[in-house]
TORRORO-858710 format. One record per residue (C-alpha): residue in one letter; x negated, y, z. Coordinates in steps of 0.25 Angstrom, whole numbers. Each point is the difference from the previous one (the first is absolute). Layout:
residues N
<r dofi="A" px="X" py="Y" pz="Z"/>
...
end
This chain:
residues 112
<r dofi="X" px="343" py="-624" pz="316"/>
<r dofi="X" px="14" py="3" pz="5"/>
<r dofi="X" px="13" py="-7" pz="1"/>
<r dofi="X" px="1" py="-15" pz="-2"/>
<r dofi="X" px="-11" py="-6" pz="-9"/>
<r dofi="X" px="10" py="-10" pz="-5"/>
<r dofi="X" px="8" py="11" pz="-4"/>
<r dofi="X" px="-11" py="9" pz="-6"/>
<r dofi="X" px="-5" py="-11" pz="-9"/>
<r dofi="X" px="14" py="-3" pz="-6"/>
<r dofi="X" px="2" py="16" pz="-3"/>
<r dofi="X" px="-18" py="-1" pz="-5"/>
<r dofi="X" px="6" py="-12" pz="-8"/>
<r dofi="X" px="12" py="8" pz="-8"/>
<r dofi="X" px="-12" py="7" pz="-6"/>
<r dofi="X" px="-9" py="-13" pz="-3"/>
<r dofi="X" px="7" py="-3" pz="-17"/>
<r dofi="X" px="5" py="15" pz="0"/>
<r dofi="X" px="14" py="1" pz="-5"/>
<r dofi="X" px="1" py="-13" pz="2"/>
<r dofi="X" px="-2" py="-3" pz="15"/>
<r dofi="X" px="8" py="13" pz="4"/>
<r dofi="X" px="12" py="-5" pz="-9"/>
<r dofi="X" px="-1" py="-15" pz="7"/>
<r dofi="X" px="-2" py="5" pz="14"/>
<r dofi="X" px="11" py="11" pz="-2"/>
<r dofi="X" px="10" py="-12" pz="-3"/>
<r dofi="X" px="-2" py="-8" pz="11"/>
<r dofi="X" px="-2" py="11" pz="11"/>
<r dofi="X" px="11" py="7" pz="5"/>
<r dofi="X" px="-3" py="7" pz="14"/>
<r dofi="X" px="-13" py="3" pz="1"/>
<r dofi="X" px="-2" py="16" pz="-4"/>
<r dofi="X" px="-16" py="-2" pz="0"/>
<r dofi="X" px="1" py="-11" pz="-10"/>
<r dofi="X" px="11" py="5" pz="-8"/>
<r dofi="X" px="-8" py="12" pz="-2"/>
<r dofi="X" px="-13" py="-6" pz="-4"/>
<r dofi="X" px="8" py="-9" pz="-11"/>
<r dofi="X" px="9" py="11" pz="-6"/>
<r dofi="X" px="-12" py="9" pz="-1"/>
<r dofi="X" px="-8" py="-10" pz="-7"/>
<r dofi="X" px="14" py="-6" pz="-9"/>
<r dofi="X" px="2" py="15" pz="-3"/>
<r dofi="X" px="-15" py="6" pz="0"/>
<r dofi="X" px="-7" py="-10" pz="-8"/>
<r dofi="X" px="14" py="-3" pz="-8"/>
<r dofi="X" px="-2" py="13" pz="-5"/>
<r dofi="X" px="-15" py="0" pz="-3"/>
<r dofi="X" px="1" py="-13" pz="-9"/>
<r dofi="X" px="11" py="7" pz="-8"/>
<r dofi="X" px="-9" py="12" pz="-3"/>
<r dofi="X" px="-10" py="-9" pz="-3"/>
<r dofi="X" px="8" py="-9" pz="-10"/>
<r dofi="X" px="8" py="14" pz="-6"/>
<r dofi="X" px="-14" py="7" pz="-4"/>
<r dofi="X" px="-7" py="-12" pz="-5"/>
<r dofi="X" px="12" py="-4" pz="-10"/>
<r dofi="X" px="2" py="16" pz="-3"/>
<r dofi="X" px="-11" py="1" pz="-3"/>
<r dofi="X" px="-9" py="-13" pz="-2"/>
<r dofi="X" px="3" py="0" pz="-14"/>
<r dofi="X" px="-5" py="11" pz="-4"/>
<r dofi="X" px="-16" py="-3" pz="-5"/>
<r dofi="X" px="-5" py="15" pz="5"/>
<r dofi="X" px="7" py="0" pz="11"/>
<r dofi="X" px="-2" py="-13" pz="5"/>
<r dofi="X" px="-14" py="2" pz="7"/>
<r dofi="X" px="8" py="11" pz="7"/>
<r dofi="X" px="10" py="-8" pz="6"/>
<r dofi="X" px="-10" py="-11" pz="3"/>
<r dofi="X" px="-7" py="9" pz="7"/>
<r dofi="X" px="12" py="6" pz="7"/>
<r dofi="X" px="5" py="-15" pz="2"/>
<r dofi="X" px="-15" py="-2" pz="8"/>
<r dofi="X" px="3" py="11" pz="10"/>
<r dofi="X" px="15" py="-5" pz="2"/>
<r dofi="X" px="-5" py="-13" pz="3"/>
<r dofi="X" px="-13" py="5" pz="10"/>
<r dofi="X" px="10" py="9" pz="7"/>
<r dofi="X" px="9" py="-12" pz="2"/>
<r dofi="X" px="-10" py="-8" pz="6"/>
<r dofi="X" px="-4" py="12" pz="9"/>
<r dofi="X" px="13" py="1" pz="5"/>
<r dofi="X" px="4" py="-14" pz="1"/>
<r dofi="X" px="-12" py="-4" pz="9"/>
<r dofi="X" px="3" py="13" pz="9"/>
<r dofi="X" px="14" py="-3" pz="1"/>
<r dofi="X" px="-2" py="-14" pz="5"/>
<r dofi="X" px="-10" py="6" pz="10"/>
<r dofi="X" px="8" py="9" pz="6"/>
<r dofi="X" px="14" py="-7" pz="1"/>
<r dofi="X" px="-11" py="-14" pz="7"/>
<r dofi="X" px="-4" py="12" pz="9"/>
<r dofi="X" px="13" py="3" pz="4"/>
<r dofi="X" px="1" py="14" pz="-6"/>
<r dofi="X" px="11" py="5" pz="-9"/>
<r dofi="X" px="-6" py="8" pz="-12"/>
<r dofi="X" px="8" py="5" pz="-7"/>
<r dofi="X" px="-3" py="3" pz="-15"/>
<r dofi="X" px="2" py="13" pz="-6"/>
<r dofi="X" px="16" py="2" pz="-5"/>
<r dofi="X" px="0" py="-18" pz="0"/>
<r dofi="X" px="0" py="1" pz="14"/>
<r dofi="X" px="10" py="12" pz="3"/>
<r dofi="X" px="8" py="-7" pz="-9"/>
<r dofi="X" px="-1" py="-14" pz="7"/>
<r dofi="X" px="4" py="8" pz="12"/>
<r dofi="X" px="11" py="5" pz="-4"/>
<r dofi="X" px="7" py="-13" pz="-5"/>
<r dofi="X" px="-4" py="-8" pz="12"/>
<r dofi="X" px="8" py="10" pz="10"/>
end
């Protein structure tokens, strides 16, 4: 584990209610990078995966042959989600910064 374990948790935590946590930590923490990256990657990452998730299942929910599609489409957002989540909060309680692919140059690039 590297860097302060204190801090490492807090950036783990921004992960913990996915969009959530990250948009909380975000507003109370100013200075530190670490954290800050952690939080905005999860506000922005899972922000953006829970509004896929709602567009195709009210696009196309309603729709009776469709439907099993999307559920199944809706099942594989949701496994990936949880795959990603638990990996993330690994990581950033490691002290790594991982940075998810186009989230985390993006991320990046607003913080500097």
């Amino acid at each position: 584990m590297r860097g302060d374990p204190g801090r490492n948790f807090v950036a783990a935590l921004s992960y913990f209610v996915f969009f959530l946590t990250g948009l909380a930590i975000l507003a109370v923490e100013k200075d530190d990078k670490f954290i800050r990256f952690h939080a905005m990657q999860s506000f922005y990452g899972f922000g953006l995966i829970f509004a896929v998730y709602i567009l195709i299942s009210i696009t196309f929910g309603a729709i009776p042959f469709v439907k099993i599609l999307v559920n199944f489409i809706d099942f594989g957002i949701l496994i990936g989600a949880l795959i990603l989540w638990g990996f993330s909060m690994y990581k950033a309680y490691n002290g790594e910064v991982y940075k998810w692919p186009k989230i985390g140059a993006f991320v990046e690039k607003k913080l500097n």
